[in-house]
Backbone as ProteinMPNN parsed JSONL, in Angstrom:
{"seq_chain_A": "XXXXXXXXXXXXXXXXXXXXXXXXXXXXXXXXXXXXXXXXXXXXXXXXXXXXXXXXXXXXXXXXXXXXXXXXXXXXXXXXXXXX", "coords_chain_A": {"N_chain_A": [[45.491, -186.537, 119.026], [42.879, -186.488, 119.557], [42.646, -186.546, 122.45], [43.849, -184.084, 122.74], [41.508, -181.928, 121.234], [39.243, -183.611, 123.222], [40.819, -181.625, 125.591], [39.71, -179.248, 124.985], [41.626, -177.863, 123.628], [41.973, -177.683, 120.709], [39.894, -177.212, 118.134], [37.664, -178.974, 115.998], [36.129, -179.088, 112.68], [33.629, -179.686, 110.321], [34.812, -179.971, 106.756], [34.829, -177.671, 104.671], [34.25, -177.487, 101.956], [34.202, -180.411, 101.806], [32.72, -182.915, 103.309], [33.899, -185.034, 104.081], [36.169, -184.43, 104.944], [38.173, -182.943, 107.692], [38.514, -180.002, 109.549], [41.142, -178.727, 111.222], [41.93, -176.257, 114.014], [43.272, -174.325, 116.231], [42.276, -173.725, 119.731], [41.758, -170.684, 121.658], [42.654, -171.156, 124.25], [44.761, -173.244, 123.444], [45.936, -172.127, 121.712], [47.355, -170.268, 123.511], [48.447, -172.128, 125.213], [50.375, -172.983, 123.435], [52.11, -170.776, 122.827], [52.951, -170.891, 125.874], [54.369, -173.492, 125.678], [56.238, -172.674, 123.549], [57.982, -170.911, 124.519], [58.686, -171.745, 127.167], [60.423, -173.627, 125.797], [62.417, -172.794, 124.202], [63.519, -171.653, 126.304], [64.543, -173.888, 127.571], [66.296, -174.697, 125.92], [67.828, -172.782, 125.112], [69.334, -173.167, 127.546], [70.483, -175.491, 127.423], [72.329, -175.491, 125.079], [73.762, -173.351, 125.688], [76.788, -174.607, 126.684], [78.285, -174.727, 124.801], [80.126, -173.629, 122.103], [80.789, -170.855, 120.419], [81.413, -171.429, 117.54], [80.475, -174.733, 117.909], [77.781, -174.396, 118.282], [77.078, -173.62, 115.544], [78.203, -175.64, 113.961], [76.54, -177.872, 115.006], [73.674, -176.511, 113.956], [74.39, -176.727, 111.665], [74.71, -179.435, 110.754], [72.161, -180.326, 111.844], [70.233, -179.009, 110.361], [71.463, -180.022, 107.706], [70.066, -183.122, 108.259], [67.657, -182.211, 108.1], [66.818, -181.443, 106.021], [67.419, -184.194, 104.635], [65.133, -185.609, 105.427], [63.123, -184.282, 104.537], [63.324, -184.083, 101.59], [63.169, -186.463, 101.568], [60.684, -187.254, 102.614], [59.453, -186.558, 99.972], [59.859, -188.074, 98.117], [61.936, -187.323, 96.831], [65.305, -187.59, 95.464], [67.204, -188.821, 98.341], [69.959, -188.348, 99.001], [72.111, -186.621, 100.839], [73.232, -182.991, 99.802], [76.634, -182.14, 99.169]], "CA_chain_A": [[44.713, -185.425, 118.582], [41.817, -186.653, 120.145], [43.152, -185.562, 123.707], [43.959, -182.36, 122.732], [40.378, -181.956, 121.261], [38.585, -183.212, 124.53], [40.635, -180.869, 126.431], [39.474, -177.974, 124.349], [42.923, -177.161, 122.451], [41.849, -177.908, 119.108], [38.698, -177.072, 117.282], [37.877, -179.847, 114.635], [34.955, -178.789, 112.163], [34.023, -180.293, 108.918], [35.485, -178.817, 106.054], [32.931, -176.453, 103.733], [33.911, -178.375, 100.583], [34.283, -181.783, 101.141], [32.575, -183.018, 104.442], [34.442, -186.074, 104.002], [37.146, -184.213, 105.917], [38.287, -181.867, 109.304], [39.763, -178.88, 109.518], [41.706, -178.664, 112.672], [42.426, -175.029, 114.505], [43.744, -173.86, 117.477], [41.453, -172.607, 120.48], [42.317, -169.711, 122.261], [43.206, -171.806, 125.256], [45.464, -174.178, 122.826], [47.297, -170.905, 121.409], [48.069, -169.714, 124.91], [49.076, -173.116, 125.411], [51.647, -173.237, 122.031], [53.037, -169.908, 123.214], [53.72, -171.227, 127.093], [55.413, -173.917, 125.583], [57.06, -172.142, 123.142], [58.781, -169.798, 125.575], [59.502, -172.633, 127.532], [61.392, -174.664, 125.134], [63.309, -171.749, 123.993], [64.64, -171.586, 127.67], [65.588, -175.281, 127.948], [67.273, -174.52, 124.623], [69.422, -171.539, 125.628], [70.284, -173.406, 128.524], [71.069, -177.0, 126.821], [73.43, -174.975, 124.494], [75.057, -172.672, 126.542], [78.018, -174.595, 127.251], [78.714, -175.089, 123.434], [80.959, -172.126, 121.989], [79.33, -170.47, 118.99], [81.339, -172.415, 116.715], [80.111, -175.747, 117.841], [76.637, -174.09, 117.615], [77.432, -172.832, 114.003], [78.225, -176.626, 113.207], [75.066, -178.487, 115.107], [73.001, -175.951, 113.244], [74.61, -176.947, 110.15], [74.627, -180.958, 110.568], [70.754, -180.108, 112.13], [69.821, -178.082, 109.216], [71.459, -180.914, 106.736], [69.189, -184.225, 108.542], [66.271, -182.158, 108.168], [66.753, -181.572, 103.935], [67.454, -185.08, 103.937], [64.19, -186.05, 105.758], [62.453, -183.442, 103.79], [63.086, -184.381, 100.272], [62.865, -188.238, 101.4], [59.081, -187.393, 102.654], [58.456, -185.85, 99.159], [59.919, -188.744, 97.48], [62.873, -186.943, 96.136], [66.45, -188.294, 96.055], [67.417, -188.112, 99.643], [70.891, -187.516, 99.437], [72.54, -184.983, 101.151], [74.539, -182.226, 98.821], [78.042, -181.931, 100.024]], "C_chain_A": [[43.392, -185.374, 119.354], [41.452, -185.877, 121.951], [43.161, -184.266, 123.557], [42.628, -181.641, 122.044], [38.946, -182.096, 122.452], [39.154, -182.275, 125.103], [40.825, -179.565, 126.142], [40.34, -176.725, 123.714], [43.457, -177.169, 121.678], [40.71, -178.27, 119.34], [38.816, -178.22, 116.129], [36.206, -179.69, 114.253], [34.962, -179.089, 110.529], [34.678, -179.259, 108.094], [34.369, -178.563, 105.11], [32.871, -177.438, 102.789], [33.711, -179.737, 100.184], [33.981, -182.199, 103.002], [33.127, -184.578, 104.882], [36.126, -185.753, 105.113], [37.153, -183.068, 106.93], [39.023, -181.01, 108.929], [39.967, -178.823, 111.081], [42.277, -176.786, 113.237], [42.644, -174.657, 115.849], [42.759, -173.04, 118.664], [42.184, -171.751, 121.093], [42.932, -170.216, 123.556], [44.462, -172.519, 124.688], [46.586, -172.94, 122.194], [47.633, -170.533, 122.605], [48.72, -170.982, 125.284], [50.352, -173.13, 124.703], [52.507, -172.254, 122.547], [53.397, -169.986, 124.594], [55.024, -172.205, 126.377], [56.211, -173.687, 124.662], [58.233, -171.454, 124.13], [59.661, -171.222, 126.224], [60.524, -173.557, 127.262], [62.381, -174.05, 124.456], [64.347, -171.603, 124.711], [65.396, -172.986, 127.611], [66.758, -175.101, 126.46], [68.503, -174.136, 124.734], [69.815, -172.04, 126.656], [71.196, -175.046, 128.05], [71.845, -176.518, 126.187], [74.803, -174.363, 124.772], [76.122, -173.0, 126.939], [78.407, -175.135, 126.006], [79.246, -173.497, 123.074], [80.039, -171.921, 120.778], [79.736, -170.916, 117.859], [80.638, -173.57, 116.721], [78.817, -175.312, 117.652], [75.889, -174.443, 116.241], [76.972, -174.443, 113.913], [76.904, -177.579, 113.703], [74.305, -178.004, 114.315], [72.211, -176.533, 112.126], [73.913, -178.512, 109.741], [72.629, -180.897, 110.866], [70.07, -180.125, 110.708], [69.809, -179.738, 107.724], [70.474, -182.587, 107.093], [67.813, -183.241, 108.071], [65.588, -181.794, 106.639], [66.848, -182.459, 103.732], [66.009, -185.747, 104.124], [62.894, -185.534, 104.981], [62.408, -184.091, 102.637], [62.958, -186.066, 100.313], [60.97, -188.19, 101.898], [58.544, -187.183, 101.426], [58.552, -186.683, 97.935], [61.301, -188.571, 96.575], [64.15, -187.773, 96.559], [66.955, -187.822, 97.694], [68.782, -188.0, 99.621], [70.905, -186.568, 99.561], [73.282, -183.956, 100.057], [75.089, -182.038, 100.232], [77.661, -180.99, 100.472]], "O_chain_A": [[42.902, -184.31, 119.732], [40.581, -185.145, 122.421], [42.517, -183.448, 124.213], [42.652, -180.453, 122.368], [38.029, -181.293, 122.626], [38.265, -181.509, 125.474], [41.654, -178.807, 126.645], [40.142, -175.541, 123.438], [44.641, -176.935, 121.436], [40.279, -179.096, 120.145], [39.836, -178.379, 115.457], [35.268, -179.97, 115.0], [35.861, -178.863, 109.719], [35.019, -178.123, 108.424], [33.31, -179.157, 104.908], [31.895, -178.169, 102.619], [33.342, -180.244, 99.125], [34.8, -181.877, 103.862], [32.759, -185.149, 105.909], [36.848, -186.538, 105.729], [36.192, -182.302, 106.992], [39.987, -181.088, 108.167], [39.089, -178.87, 111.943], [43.142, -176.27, 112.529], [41.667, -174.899, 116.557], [42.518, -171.843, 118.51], [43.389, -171.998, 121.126], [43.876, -169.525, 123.937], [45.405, -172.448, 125.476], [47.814, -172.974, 122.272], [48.862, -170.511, 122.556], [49.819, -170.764, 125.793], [51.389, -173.283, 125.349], [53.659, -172.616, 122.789], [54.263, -169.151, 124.854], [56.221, -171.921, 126.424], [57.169, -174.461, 124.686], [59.394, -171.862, 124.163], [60.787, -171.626, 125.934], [61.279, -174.133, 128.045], [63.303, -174.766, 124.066], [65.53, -171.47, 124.395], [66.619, -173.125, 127.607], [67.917, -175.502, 126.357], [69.629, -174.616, 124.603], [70.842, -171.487, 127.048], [72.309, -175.438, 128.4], [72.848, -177.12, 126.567], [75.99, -174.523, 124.488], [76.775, -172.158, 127.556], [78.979, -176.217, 126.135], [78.868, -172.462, 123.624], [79.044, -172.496, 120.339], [78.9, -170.984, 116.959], [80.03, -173.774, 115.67], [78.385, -175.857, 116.637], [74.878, -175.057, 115.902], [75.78, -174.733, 113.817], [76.22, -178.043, 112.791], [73.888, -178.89, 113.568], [71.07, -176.758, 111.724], [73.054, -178.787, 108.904], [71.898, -181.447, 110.043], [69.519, -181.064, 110.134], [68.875, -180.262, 107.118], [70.204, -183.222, 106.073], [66.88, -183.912, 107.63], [64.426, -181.83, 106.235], [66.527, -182.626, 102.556], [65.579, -186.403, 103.175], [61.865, -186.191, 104.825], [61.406, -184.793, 102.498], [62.712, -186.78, 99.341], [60.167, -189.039, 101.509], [57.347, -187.442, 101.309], [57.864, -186.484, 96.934], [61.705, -189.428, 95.789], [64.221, -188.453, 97.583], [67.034, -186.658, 98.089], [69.037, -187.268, 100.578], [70.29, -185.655, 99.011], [74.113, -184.586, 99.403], [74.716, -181.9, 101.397], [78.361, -180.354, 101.26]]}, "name": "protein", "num_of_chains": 1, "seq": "XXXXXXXXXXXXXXXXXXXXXXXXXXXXXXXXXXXXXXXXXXXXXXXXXXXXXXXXXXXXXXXXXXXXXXXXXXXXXXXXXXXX"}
C-alpha cells in the first residue's frame, strides 16, 4: 500500500471521526491506472478462455463461483461448506 501511495495512486487521509484511522482513495492517476489494467486483464481473459467451448466456460464459472462462497462465508465465520 505504501508503494502505491508514494507513487501517487492512493490518497490516504485521516478519517473525520476517528483519527485513529485512514481512509484510502483512489487518485486520478491510480483510477486511470485500475481502468488500464482493467481492460487489460479482460483481454488476457478472452484470450486464456477462448479455446474452452462455452460449456466448459459455463462449468469453470460455476466451480469458480462455488470456491469463492466457500471462501466467503469461511472469512465471515460461517459454515464453509459448499451447498450441493
Amino acid at each position: 500500500m505504501s508503494d502505491l501511495i508514494d507513487r501517487k495512486l492512493v490518497r490516504r487521509t485521516i478519517h473525520p471521526d476517528d483519527a485513529r484511522h485512514f481512509q484510502l482513495s483512489a487518485t486520478a492517476a491510480g483510477e486511470k491506472t485500475r481502468v488500464a489494467s482493467d481492460e487489460l486483464g479482460q483481454s488476457l481473459e478472452a484470450e486464456m478462455l477462448s479455446m474452452l467451448s462455452q460449456d466448459e466456460r459455463d462449468e469453470l464459472n460455476r466451480i469458480v463461483d462455488k470456491l469463492v462462497d466457500v471462501f466467503r462465508r469461511s472469512a465471515s465465520g460461517e459454515d464453509a461448506k459448499p451447498a450441493a
